[in-house]
PyMOL Python script that loads the backbone (N, CA, C, O; Angstrom):
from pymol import cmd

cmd.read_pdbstr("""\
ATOM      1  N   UNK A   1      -8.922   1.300 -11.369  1.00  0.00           N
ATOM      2  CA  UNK A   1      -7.738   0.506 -11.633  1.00  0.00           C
ATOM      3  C   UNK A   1      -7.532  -0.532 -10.525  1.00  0.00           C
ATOM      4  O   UNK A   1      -7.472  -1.703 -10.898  1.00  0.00           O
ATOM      5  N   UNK A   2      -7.406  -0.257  -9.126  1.00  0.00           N
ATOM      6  CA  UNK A   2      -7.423  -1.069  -8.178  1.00  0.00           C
ATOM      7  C   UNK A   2      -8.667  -1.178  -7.550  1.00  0.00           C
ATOM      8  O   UNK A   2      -9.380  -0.174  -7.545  1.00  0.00           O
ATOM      9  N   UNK A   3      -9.143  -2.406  -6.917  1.00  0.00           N
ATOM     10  CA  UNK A   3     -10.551  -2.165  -6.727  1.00  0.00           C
ATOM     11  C   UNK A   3     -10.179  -2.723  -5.098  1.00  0.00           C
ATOM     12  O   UNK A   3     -11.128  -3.031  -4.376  1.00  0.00           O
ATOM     13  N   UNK A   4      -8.885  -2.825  -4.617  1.00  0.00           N
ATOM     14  CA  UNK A   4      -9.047  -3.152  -2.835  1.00  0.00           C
ATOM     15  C   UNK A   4      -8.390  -1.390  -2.733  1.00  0.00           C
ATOM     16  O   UNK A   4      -7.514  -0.959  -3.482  1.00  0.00           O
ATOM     17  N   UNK A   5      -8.925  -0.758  -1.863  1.00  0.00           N
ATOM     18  CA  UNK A   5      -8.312   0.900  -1.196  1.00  0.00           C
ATOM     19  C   UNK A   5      -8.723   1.123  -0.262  1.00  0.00           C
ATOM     20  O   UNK A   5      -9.916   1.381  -0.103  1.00  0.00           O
ATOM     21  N   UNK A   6      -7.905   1.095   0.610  1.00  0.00           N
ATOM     22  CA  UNK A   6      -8.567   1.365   2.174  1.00  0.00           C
ATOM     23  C   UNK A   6      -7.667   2.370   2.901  1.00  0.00           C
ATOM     24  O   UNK A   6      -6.722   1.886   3.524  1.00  0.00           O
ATOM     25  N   UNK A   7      -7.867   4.061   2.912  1.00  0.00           N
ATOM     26  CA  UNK A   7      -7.509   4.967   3.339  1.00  0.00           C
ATOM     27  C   UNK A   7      -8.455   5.508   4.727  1.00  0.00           C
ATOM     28  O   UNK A   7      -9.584   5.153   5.063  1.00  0.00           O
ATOM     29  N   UNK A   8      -7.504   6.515   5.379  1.00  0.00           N
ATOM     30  CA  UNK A   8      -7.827   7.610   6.302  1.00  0.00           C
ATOM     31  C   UNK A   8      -7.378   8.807   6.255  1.00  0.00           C
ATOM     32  O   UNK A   8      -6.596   9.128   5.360  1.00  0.00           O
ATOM     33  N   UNK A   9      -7.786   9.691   7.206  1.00  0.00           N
ATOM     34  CA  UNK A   9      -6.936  11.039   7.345  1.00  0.00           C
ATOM     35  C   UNK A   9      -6.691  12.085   5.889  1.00  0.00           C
ATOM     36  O   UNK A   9      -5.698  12.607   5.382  1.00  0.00           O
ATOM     37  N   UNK A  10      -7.794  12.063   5.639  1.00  0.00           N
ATOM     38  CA  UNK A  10      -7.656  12.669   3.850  1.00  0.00           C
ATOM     39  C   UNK A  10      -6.647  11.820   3.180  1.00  0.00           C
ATOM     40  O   UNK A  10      -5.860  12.444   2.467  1.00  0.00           O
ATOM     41  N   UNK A  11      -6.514  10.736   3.236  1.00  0.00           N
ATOM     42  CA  UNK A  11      -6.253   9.575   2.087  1.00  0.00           C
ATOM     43  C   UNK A  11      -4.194  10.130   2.854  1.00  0.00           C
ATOM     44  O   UNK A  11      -3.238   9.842   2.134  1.00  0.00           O
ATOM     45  N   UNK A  12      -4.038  10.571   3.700  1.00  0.00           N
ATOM     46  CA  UNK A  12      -2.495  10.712   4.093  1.00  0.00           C
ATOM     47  C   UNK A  12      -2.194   9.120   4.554  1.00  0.00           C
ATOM     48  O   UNK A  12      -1.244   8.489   4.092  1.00  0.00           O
ATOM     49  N   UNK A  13      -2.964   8.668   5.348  1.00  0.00           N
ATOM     50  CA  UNK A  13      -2.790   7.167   5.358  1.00  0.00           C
ATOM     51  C   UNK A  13      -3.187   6.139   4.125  1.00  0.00           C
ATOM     52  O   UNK A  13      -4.131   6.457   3.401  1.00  0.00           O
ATOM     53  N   UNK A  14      -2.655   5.226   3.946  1.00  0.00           N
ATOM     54  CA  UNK A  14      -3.025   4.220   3.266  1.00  0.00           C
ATOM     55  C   UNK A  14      -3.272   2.527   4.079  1.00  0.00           C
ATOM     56  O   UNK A  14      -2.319   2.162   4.768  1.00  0.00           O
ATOM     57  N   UNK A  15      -4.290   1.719   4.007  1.00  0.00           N
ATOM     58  CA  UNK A  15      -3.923   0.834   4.865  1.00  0.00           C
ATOM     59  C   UNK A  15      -3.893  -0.794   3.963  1.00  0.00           C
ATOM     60  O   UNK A  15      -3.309  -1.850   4.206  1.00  0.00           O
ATOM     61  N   UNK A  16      -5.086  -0.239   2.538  1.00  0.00           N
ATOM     62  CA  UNK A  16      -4.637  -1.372   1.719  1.00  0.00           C
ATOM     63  C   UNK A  16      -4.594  -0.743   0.578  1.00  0.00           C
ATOM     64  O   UNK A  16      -4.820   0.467   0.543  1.00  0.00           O
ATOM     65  N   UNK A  17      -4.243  -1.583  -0.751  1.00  0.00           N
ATOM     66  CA  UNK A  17      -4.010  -1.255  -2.126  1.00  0.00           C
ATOM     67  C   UNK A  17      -4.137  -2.626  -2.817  1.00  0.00           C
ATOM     68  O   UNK A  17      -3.632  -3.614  -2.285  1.00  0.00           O
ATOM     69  N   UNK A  18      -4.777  -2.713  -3.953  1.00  0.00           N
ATOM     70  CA  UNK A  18      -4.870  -3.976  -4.381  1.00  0.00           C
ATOM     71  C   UNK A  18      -5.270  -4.345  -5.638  1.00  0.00           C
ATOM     72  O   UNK A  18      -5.414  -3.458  -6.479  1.00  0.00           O
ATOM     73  N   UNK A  19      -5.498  -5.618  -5.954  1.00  0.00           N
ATOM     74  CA  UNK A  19      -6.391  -6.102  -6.842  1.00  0.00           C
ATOM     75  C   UNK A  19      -6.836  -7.722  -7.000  1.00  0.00           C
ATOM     76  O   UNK A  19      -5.968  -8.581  -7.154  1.00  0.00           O
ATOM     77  N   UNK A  20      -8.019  -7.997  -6.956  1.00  0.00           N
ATOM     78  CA  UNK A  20      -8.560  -9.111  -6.368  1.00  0.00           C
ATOM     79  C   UNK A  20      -8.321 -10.002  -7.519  1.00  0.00           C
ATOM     80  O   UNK A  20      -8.221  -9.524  -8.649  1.00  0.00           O
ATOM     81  N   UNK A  21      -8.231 -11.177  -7.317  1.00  0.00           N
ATOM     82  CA  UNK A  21      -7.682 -12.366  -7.892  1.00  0.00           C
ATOM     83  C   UNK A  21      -7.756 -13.961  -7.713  1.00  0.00           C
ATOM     84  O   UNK A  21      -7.532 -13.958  -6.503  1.00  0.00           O
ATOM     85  N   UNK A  22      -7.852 -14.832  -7.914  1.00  0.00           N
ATOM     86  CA  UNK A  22      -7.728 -16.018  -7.769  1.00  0.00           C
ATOM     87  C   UNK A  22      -6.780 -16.739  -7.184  1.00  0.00           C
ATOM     88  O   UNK A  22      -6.687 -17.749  -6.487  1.00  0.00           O
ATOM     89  N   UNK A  23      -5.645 -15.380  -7.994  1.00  0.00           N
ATOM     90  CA  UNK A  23      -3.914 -16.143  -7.407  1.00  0.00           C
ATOM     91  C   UNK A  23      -3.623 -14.819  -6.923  1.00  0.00           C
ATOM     92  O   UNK A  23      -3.455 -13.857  -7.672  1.00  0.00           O
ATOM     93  N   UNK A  24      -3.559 -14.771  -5.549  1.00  0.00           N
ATOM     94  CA  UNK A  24      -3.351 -13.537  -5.166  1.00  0.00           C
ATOM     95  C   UNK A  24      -1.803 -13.161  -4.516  1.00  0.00           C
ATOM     96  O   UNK A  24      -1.617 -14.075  -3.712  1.00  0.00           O
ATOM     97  N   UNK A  25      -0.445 -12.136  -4.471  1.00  0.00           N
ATOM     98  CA  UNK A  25       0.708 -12.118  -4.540  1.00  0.00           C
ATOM     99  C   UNK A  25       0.046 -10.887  -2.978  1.00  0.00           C
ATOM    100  O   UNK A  25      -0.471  -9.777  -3.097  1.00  0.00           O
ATOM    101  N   UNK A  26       0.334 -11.636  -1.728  1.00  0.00           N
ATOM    102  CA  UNK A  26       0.929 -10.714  -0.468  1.00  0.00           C
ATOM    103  C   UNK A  26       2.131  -9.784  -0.411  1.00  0.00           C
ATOM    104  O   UNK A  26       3.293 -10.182  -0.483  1.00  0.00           O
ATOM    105  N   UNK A  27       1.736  -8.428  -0.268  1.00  0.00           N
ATOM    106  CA  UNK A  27       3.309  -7.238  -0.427  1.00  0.00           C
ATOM    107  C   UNK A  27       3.190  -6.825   0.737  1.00  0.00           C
ATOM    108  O   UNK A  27       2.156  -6.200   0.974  1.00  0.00           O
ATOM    109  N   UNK A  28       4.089  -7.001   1.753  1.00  0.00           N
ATOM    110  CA  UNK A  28       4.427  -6.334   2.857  1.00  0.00           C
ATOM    111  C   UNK A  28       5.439  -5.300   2.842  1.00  0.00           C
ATOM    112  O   UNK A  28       6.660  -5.453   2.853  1.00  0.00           O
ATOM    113  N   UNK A  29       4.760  -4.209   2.814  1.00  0.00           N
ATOM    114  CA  UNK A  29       6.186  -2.327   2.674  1.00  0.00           C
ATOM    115  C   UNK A  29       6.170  -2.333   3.807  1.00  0.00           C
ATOM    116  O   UNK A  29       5.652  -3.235   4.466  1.00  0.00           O
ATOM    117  N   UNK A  30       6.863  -1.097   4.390  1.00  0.00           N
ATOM    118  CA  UNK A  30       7.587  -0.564   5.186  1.00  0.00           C
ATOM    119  C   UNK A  30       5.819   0.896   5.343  1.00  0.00           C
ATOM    120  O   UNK A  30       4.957   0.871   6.222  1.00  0.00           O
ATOM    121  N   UNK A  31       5.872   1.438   4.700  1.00  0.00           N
ATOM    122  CA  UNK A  31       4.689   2.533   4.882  1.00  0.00           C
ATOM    123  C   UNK A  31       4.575   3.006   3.325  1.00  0.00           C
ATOM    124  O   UNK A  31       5.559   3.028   2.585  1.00  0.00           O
ATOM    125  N   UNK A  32       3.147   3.416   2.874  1.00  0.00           N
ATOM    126  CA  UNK A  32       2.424   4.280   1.483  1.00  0.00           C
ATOM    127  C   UNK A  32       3.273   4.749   1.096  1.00  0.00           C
ATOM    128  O   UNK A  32       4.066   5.159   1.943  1.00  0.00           O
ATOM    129  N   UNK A  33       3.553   4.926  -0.069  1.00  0.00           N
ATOM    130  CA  UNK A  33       4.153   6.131  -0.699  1.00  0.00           C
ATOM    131  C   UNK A  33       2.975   7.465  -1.540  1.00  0.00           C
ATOM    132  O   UNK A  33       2.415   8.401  -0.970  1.00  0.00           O
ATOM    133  N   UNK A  34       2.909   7.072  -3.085  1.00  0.00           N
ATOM    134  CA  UNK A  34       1.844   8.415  -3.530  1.00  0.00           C
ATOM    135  C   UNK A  34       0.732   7.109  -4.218  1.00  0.00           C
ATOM    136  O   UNK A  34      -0.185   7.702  -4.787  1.00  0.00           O
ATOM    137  N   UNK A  35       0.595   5.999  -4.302  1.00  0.00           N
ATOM    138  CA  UNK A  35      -0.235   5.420  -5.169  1.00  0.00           C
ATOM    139  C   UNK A  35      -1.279   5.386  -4.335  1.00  0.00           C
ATOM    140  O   UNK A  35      -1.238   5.133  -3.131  1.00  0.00           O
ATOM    141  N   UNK A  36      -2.328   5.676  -5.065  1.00  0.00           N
ATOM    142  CA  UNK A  36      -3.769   5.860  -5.130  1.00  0.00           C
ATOM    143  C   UNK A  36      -4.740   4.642  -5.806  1.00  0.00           C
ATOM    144  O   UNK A  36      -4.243   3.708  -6.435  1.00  0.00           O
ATOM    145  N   UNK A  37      -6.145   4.788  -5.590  1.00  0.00           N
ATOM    146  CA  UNK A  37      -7.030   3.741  -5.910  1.00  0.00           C
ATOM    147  C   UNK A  37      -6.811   3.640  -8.265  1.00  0.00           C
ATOM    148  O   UNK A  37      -6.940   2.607  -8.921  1.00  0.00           O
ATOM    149  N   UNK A  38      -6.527   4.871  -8.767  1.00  0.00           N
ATOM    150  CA  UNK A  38      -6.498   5.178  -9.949  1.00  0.00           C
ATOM    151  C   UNK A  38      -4.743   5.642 -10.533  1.00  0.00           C
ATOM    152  O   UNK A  38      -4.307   5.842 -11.667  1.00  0.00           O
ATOM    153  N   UNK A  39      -4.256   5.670  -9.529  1.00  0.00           N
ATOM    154  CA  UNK A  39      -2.759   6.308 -10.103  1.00  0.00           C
ATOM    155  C   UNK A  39      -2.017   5.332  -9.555  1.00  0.00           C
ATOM    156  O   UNK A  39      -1.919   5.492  -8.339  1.00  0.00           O
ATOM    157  N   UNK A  40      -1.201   3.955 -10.146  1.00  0.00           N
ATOM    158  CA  UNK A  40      -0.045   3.529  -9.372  1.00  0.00           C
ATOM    159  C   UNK A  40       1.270   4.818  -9.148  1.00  0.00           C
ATOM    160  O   UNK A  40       1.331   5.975  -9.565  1.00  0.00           O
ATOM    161  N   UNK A  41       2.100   4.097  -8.408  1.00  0.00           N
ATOM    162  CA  UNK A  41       3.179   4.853  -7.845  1.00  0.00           C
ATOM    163  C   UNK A  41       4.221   3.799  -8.638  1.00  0.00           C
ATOM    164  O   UNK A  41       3.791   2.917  -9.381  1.00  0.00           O
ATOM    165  N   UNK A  42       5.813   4.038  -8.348  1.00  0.00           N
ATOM    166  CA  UNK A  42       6.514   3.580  -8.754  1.00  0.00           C
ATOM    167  C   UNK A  42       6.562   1.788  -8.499  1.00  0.00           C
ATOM    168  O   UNK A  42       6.485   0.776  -9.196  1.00  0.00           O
ATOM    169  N   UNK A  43       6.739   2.142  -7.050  1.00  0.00           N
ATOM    170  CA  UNK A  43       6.743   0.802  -6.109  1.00  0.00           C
ATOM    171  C   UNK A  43       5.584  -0.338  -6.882  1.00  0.00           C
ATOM    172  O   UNK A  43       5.687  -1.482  -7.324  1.00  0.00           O
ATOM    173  N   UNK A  44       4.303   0.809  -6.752  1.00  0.00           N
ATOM    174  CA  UNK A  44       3.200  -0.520  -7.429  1.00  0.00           C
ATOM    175  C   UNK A  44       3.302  -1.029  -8.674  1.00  0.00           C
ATOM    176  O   UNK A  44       2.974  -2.155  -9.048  1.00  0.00           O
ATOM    177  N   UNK A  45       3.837  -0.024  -9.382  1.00  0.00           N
ATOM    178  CA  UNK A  45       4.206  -0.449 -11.181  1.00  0.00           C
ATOM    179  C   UNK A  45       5.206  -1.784 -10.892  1.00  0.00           C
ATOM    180  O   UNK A  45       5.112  -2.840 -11.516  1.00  0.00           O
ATOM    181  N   UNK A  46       5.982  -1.569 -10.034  1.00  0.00           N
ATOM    182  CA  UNK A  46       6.824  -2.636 -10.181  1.00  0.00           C
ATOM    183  C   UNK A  46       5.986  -4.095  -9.454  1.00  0.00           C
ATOM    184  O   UNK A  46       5.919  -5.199  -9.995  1.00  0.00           O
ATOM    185  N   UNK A  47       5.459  -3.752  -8.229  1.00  0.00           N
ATOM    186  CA  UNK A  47       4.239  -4.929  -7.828  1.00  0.00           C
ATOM    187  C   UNK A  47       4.134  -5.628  -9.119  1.00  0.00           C
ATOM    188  O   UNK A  47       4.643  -6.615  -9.651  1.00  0.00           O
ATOM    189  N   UNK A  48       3.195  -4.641  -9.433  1.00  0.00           N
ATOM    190  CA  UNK A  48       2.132  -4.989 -10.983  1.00  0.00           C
ATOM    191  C   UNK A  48       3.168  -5.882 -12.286  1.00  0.00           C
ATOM    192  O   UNK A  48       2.699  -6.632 -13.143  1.00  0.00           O
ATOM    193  N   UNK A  49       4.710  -5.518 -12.101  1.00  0.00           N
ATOM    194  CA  UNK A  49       5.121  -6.531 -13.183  1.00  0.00           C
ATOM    195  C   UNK A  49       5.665  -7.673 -12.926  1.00  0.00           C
ATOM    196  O   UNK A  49       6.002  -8.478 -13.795  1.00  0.00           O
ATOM    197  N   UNK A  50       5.845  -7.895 -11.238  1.00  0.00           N
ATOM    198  CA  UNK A  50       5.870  -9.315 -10.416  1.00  0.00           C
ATOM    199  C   UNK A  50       5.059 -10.233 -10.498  1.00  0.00           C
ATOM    200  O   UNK A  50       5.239 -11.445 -10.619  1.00  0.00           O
ATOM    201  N   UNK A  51       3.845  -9.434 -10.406  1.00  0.00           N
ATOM    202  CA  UNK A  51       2.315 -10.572 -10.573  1.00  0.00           C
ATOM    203  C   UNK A  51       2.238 -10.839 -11.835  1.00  0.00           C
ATOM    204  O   UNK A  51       1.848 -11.959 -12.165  1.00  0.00           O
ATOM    205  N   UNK A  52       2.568  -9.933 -12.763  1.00  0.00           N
ATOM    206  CA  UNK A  52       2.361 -11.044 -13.934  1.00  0.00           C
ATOM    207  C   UNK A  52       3.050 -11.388 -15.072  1.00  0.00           C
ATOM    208  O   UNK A  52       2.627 -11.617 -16.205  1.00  0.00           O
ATOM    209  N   UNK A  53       4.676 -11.399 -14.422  1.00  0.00           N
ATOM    210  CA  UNK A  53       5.844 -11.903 -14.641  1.00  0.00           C
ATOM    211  C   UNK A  53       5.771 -13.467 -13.642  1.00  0.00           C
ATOM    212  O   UNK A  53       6.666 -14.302 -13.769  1.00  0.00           O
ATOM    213  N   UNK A  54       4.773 -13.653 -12.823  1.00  0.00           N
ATOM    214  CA  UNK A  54       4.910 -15.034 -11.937  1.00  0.00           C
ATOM    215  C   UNK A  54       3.559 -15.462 -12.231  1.00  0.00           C
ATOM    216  O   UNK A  54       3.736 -16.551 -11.684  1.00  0.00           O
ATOM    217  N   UNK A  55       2.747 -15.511 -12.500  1.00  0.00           N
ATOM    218  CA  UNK A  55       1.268 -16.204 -12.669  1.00  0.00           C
ATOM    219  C   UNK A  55       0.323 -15.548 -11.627  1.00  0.00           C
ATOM    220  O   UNK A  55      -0.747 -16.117 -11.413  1.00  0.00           O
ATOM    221  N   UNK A  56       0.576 -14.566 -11.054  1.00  0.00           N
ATOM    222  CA  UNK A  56      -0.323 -14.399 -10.041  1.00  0.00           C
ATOM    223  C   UNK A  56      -1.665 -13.123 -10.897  1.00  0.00           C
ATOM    224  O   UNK A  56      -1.360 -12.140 -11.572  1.00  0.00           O
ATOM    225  N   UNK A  57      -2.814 -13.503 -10.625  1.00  0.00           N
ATOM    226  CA  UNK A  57      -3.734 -12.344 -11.317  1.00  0.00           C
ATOM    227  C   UNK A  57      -4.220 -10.957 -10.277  1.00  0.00           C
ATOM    228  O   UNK A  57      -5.101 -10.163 -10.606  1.00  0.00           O
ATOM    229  N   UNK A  58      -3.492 -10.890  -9.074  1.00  0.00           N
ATOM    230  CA  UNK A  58      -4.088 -10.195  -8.213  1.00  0.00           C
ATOM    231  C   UNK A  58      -3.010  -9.895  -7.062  1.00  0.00           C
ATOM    232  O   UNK A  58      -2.156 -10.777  -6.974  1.00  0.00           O
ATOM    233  N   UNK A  59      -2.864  -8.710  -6.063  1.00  0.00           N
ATOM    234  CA  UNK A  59      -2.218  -8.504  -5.152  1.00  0.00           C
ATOM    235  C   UNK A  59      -3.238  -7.403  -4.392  1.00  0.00           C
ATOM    236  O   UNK A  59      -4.192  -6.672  -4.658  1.00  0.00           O
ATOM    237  N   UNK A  60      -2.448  -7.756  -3.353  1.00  0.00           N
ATOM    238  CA  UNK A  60      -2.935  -6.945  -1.952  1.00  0.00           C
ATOM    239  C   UNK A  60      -1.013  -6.097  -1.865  1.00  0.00           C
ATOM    240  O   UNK A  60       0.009  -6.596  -2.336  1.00  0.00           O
ATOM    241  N   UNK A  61      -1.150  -4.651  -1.053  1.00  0.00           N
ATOM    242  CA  UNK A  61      -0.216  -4.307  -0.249  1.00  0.00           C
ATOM    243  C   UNK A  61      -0.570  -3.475   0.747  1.00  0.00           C
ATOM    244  O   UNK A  61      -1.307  -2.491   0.694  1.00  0.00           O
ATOM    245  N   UNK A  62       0.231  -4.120   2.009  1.00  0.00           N
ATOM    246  CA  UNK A  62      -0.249  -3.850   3.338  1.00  0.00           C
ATOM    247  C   UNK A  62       1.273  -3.084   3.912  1.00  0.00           C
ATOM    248  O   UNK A  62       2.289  -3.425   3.307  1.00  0.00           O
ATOM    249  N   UNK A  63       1.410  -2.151   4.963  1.00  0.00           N
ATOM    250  CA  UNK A  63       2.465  -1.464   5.225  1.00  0.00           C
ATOM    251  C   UNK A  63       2.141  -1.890   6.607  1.00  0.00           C
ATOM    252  O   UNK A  63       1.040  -2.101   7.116  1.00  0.00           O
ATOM    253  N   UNK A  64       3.659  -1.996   7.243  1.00  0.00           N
ATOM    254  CA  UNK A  64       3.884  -1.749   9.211  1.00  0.00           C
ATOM    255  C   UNK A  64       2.780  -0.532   9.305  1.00  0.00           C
ATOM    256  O   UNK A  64       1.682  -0.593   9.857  1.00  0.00           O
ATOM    257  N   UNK A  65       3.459   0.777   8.507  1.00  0.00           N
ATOM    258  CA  UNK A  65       2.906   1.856   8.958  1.00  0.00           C
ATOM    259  C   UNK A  65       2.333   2.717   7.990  1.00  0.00           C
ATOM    260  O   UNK A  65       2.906   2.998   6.937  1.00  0.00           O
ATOM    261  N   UNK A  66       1.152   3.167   8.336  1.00  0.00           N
ATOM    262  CA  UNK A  66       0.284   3.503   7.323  1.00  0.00           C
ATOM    263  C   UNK A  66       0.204   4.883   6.362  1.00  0.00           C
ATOM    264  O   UNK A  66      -0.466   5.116   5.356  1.00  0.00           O
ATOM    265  N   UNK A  67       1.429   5.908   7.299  1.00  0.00           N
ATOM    266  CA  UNK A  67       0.851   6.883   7.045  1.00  0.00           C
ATOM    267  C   UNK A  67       2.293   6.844   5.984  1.00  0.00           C
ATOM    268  O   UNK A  67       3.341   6.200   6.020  1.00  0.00           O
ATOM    269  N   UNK A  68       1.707   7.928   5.015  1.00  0.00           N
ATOM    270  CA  UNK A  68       2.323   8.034   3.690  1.00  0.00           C
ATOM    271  C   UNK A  68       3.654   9.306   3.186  1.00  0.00           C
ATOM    272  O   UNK A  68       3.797  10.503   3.434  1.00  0.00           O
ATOM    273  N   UNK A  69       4.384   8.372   2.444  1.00  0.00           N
ATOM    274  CA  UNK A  69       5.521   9.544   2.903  1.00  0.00           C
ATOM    275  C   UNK A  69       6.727   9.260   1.757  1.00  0.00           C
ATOM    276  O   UNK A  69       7.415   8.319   2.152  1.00  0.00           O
ATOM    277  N   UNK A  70       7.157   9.741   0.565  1.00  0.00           N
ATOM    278  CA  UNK A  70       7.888   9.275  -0.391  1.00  0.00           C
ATOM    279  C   UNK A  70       9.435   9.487   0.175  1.00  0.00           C
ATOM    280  O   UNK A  70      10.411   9.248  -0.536  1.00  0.00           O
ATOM    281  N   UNK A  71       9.528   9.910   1.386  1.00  0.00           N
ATOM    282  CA  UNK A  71      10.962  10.076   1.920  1.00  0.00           C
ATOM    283  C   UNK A  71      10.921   9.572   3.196  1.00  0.00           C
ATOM    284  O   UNK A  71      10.249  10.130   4.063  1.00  0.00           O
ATOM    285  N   UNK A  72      11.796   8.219   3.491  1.00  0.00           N
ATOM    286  CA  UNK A  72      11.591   7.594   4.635  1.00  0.00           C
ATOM    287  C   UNK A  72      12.273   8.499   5.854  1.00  0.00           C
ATOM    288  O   UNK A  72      11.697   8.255   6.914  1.00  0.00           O
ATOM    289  N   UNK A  73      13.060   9.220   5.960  1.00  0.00           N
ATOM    290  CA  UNK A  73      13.102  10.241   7.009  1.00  0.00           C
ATOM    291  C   UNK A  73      12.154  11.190   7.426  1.00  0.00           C
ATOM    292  O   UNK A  73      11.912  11.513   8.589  1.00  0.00           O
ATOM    293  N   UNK A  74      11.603  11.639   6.335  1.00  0.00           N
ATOM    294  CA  UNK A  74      10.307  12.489   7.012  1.00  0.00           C
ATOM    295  C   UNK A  74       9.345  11.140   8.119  1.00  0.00           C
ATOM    296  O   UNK A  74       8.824  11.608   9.131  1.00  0.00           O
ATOM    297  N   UNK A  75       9.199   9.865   7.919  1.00  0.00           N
ATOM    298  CA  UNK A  75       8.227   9.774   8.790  1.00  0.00           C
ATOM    299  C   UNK A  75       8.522   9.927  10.130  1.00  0.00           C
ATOM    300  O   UNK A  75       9.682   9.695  10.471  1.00  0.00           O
ATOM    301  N   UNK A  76       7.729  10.264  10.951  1.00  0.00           N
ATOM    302  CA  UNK A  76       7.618  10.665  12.393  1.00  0.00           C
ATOM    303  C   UNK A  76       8.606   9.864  13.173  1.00  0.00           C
ATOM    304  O   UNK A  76       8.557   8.643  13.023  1.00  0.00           O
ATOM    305  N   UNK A  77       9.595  10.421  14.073  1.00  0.00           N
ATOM    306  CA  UNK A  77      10.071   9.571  14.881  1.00  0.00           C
ATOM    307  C   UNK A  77       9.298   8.543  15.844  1.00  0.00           C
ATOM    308  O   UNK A  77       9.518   7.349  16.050  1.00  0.00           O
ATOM    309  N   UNK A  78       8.114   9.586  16.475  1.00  0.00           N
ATOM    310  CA  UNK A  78       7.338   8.864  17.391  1.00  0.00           C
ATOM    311  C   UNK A  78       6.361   8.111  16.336  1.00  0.00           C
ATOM    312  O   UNK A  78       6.447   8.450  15.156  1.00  0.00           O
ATOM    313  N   UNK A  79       5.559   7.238  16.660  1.00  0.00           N
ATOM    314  CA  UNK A  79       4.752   6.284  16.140  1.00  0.00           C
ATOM    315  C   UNK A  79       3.624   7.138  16.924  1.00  0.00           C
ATOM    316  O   UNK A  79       3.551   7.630  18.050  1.00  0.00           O
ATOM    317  N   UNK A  80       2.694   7.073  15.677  1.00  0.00           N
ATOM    318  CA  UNK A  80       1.061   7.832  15.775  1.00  0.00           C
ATOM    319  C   UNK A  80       0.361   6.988  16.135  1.00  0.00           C
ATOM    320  O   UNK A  80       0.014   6.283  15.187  1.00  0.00           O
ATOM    321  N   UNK A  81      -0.280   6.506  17.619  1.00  0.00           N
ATOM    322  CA  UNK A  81      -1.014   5.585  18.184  1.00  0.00           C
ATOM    323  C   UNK A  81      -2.197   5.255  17.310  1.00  0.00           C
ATOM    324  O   UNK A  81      -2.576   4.106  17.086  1.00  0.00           O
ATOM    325  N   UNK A  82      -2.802   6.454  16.787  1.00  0.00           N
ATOM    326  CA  UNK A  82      -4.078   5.955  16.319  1.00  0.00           C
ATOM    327  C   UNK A  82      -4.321   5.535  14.481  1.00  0.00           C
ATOM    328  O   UNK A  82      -5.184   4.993  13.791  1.00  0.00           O
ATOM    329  N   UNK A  83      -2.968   6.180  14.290  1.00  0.00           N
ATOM    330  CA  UNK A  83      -2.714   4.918  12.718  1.00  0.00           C
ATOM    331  C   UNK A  83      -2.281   3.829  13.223  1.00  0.00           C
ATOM    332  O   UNK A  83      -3.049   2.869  13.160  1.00  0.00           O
ATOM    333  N   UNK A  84      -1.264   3.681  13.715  1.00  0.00           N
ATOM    334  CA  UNK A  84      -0.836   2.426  14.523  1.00  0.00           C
ATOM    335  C   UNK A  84      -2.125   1.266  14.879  1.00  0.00           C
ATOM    336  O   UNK A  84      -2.018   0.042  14.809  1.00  0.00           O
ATOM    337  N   UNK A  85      -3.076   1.877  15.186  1.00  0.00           N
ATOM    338  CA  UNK A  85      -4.226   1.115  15.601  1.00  0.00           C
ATOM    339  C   UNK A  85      -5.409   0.908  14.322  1.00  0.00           C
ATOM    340  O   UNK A  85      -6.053  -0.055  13.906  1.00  0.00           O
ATOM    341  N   UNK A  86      -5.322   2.156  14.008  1.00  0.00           N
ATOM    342  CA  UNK A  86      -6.458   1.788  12.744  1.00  0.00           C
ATOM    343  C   UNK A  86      -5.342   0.728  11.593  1.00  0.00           C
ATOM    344  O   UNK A  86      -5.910   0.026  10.757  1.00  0.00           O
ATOM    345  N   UNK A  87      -3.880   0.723  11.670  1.00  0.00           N
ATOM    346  CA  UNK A  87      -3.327  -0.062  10.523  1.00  0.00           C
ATOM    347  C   UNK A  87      -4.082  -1.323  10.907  1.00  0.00           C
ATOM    348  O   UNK A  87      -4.749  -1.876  10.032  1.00  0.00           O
ATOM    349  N   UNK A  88      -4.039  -1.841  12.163  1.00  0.00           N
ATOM    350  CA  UNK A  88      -4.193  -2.963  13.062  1.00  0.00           C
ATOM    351  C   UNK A  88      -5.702  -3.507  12.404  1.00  0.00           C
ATOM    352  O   UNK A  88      -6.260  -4.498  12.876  1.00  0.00           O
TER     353      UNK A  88
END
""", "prot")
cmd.dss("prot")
cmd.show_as("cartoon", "prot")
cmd.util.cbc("prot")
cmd.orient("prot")
């Protein structure tokens, strides 16, 4: 279904999500939620009806922080140096 996926850490990180295009729509989140290379998530369903509710045939989404988490309080207070770096 998406053919950009760029995970770590048994896929707990996410660092891209996508789909390649001509006219391509940049999504900057906050951090992953559950969407996968074959399963969108909520967030991406809605991506997916931006791009082609506007002309765009393709998107990328990139997060501050990589590691994945459907409840923004669970993520870590401290920042994990080495997602932090592999997001980079």
């Amino acid at each position: 279904m998406f053919d950009i996926y760029k995970t770590a850490r048994n896929n707990s990180w996410r660092f891209l999500l996508g789909k390649t295009g001509q006219k391509t729509l940049t999504v900057v989140g906050l951090n992953p939620s559950t969407a996968t290379d074959t399963q969108p998530d909520m967030a991406i369903r809605k991506i997916k009806r931006i791009v082609g509710d506007n002309g765009y045939d393709g998107f990328v989404v990139v997060n501050l922080y990589p590691v994945r988490s459907t409840i923004i309080e669970d993520l870590p207070v401290e920042r994990d140096d080495e997602a932090h770096h592999q997001n980079l």
